[in-house]
C-alpha positions in Angstrom: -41.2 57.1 -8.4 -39.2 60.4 -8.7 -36.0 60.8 -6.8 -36.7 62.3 -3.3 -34.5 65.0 -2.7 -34.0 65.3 1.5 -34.6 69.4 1.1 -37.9 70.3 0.5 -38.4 72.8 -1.3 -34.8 73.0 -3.4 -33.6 76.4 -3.1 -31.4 77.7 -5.7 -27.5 78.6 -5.1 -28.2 82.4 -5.7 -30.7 82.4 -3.3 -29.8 80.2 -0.5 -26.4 82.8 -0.7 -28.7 85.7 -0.2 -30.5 84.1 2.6 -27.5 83.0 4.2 -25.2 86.7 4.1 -29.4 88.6 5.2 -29.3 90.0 1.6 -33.0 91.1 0.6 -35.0 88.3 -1.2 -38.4 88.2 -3.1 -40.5 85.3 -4.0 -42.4 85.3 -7.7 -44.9 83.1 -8.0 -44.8 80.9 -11.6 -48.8 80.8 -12.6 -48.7 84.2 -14.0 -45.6 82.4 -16.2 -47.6 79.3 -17.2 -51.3 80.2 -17.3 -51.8 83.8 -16.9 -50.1 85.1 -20.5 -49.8 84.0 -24.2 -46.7 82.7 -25.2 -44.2 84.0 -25.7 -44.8 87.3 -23.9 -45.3 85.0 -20.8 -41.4 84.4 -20.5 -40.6 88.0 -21.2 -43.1 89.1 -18.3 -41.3 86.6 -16.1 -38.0 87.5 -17.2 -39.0 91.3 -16.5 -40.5 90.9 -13.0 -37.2 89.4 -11.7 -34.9 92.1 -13.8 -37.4 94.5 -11.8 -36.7 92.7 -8.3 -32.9 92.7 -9.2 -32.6 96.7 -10.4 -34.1 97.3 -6.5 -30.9 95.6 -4.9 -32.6 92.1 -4.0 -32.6 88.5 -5.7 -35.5 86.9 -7.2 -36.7 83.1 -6.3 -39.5 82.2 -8.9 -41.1 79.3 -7.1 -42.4 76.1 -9.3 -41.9 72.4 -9.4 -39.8 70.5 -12.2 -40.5 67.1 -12.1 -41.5 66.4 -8.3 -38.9 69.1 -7.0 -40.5 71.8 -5.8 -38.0 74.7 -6.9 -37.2 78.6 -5.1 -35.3 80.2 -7.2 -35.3 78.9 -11.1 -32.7 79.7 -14.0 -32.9 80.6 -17.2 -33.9 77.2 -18.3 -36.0 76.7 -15.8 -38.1 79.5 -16.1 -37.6 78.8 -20.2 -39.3 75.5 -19.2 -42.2 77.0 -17.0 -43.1 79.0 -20.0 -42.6 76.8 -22.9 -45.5 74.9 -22.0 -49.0 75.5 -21.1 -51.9 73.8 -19.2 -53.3 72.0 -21.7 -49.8 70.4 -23.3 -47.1 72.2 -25.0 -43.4 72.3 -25.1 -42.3 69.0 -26.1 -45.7 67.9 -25.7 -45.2 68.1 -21.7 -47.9 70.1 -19.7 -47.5 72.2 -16.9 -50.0 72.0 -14.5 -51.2 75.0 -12.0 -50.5 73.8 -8.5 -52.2 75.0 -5.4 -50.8 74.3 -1.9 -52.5 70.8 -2.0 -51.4 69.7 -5.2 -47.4 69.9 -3.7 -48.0 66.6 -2.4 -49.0 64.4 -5.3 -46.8 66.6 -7.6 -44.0 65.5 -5.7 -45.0 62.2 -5.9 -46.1 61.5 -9.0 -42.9 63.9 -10.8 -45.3 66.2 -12.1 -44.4 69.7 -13.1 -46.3 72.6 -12.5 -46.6 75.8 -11.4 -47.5 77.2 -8.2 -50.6 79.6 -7.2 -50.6 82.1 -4.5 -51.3 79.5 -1.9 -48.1 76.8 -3.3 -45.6 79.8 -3.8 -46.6 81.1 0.0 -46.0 77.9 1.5 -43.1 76.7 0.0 -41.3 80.0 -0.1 -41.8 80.3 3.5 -40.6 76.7 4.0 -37.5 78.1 2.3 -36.9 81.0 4.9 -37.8 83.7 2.5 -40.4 86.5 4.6 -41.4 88.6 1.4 -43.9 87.5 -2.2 -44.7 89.5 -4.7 -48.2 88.7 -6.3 -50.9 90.1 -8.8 -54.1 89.6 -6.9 -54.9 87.3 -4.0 -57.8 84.9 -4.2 -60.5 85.5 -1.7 -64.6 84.8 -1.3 -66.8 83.9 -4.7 -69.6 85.7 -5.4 -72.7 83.4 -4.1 -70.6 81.6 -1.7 -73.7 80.9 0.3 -74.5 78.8 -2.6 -71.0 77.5 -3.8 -69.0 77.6 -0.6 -66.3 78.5 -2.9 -63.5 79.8 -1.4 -59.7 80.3 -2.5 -57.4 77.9 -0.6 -55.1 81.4 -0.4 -57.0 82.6 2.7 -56.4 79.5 5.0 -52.8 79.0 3.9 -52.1 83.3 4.6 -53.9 82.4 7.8 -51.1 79.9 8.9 -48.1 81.0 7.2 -45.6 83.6 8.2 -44.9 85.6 4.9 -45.3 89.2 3.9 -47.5 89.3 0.6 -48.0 92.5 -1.6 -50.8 92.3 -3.9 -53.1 94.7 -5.6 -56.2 93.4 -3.0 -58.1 90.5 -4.5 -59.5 90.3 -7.8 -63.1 92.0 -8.6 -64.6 89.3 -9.6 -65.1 87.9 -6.1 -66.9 89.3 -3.3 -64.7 92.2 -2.1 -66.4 93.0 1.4 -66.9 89.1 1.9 -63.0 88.4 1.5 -61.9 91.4 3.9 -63.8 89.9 6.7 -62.8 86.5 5.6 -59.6 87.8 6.5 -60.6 89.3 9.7 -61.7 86.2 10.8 -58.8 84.6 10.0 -56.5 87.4 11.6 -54.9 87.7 8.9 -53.2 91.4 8.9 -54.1 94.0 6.3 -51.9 97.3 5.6 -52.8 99.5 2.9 -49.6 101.1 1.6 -50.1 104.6 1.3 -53.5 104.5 1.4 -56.6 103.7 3.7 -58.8 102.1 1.1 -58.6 98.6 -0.6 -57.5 98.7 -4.2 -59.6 96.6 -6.4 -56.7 94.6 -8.3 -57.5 96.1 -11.9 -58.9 99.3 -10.1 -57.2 101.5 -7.4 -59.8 101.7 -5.2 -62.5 98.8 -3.9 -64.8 101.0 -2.2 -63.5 99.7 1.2 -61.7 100.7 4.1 -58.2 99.2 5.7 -57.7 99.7 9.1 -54.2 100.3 8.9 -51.5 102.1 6.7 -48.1 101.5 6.1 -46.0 104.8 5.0 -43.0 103.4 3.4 -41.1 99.8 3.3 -39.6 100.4 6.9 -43.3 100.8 8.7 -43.9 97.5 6.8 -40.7 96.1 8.2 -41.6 97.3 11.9 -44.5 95.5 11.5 -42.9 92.2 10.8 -40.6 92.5 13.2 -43.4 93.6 15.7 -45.2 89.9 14.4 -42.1 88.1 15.3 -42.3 89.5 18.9 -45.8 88.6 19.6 -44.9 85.0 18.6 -48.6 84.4 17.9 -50.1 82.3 15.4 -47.9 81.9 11.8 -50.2 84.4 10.0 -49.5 86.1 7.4 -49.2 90.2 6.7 -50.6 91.6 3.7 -49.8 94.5 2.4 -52.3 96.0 -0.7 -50.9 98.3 -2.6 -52.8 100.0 -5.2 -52.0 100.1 -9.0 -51.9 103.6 -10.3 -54.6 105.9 -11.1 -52.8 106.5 -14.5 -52.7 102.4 -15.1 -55.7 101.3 -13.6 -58.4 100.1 -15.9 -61.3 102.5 -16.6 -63.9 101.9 -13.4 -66.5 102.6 -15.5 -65.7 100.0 -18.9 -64.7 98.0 -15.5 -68.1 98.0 -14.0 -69.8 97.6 -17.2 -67.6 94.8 -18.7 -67.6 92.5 -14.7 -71.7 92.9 -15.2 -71.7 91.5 -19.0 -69.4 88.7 -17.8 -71.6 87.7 -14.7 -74.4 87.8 -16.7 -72.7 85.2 -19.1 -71.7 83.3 -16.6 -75.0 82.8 -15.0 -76.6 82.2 -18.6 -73.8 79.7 -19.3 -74.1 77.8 -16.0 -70.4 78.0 -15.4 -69.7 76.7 -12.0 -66.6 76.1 -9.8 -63.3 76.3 -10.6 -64.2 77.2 -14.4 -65.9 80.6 -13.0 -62.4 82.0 -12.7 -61.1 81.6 -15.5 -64.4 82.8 -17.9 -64.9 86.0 -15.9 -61.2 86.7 -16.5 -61.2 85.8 -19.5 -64.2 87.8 -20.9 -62.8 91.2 -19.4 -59.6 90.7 -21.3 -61.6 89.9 -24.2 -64.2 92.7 -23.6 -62.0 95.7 -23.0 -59.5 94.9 -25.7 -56.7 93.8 -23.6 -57.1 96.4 -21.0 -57.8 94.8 -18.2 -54.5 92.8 -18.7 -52.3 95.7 -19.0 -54.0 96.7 -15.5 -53.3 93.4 -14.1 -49.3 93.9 -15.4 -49.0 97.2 -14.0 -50.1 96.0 -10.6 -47.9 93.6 -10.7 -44.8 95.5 -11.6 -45.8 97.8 -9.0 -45.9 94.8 -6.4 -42.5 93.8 -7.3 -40.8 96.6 -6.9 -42.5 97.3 -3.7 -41.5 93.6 -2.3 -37.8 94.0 -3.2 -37.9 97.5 -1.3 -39.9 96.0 1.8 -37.2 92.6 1.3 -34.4 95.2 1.4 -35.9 97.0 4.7 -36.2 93.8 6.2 -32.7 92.2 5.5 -31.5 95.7 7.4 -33.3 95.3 10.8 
């Protein structure tokens, strides 16, 4: 049995300091490291997003677990580590595996490494005392749930956890309108951020309506702060924020190549948890890389956003 550590999860020096002295703080998740890029522009993308965090005036804590110990806040090696290996084996001939919210358990258990989804990073950032995460896309609602039932384990966990999360909306691969009211249901809070429509991840705009809009990183803030005095259920706030118009993939290839792919999937039977992956997959393949330069401009557009909404919170 691995070595149980009594604080769970282990936060970093750096960031335990900035938590301590109410210095702004932003959580990365570690999947995009692990599973999400070819090596070795993997390491440089996660090297990048916390250089991005840090040139905003906040600290980054990249979330994973290294041998049983769940982990906020990595260093250079760590993060090295979290990169040099993928999900089927690699670096040393070690695998790192990709670890929902109820994976932690056995990982811990068992010593395994992996990193952590949406759903992991929420948790055990917000175990950690940190309020703001910085994400690509959220999970949400399959298409043909009524069929499936497939649902990502991010919308429970964001129903029962007090952390801020900026994402680009959900991905479009899933059932957009399905997820929103998922969330309603849930009361989980929405704020577009300078806008009054759901982006669409790799697209700007889902075709949906928010209900509410945040202005800049203070009305974000308020809101927070407004959640803390209602001491009502530990929900979480999400805040969509929309990747440029400039960077956004092309709707129309985007239409086009999501209908291909569905297509294939159906043909190919691909079920479960492999539907993911193929449909992602396929649009990389199918627009040339596009879709993936999308995905990393959201993203660098979520952290910059988090470590300015980190920063207005650590000054209330």
């Amino acid at each position: 049995m691995p070595q149980q550590h009594s604080a769970v999860p282990v936060v970093s020096e750096e960031v335990r300091e900035a938590l301590d002295r109410r210095q702004p703080v932003v959580a990365l998740e570690s999947t995009i490291i692990a599973h999400g890029l070819p090596r070795p522009r993997n390491l440089a993308v996660g090297a990048e997003l916390e250089a991005l965090v840090r040139a905003e005036g906040a600290v980054p804590a990249t979330v994973a677990v290294l041998d049983g110990v769940p982990r906020v806040g990595l260093d250079k090696a760590q993060l090295e580590r979290i990169a040099g290996a993928d999900g089927a084996g690699g670096g040393g001939g070690e695998g790192v595996r990709k670890l929902g919210h109820r994976d932690l358990a056995p990982a811990i258990a068992s010593g395994a490494t992996g990193a952590t989804t949406v759903s992991a990073t929420a948790f055990l950032a917000a175990r950690a005392g940190l309020r703001v995460f910085a994400t690509g896309g959220l999970g949400g609602v399959h298409r043909e749930w009524a069929h499936s039932q497939d649902e990502s384990a991010d919308l429970a966990l964001l129903a029962r956890t007090r952390i801020t999360v900026v994402c680009a909306g959900v991905k479009s691969i899933l059932d957009v309108p399905a997820t929103l009211q998922r969330l309603e249901t849930l009361g989980v809070t929405v704020l577009g951020y300078r806008t009054d429509r759901f982006p669409g991840f790799y697209l700007a705009d889902s075709g949906l309506p928010v209900d509410w809009t945040a202005r800049d990183p203070e009305e974000v803030a308020a809101v927070m702060a407004a959640q803390d005095l209602l001491a009502g259920p530990e929900s979480a706030v999400l805040v969509a924020n929309p990747v440029a118009e400039a960077e956004q993939l092309d709707p129309a290839l985007h239409d086009r190549v999501l209908a291909e792919a569905l297509a294939e999937c159906r043909e190919r039977g691909v079920t479960g948890q492999a539907v993911t992956p193929f449909l992602l997959g396929f649009l990389v393949r199918a627009t040339g890389g596009a879709s993936l330069e999308a995905n990393l401009a959201a993203v660098r557009g979520n952290v910059r956003l988090g470590a300015r909404i980190a920063a207005a919170w650590a000054g209330r």
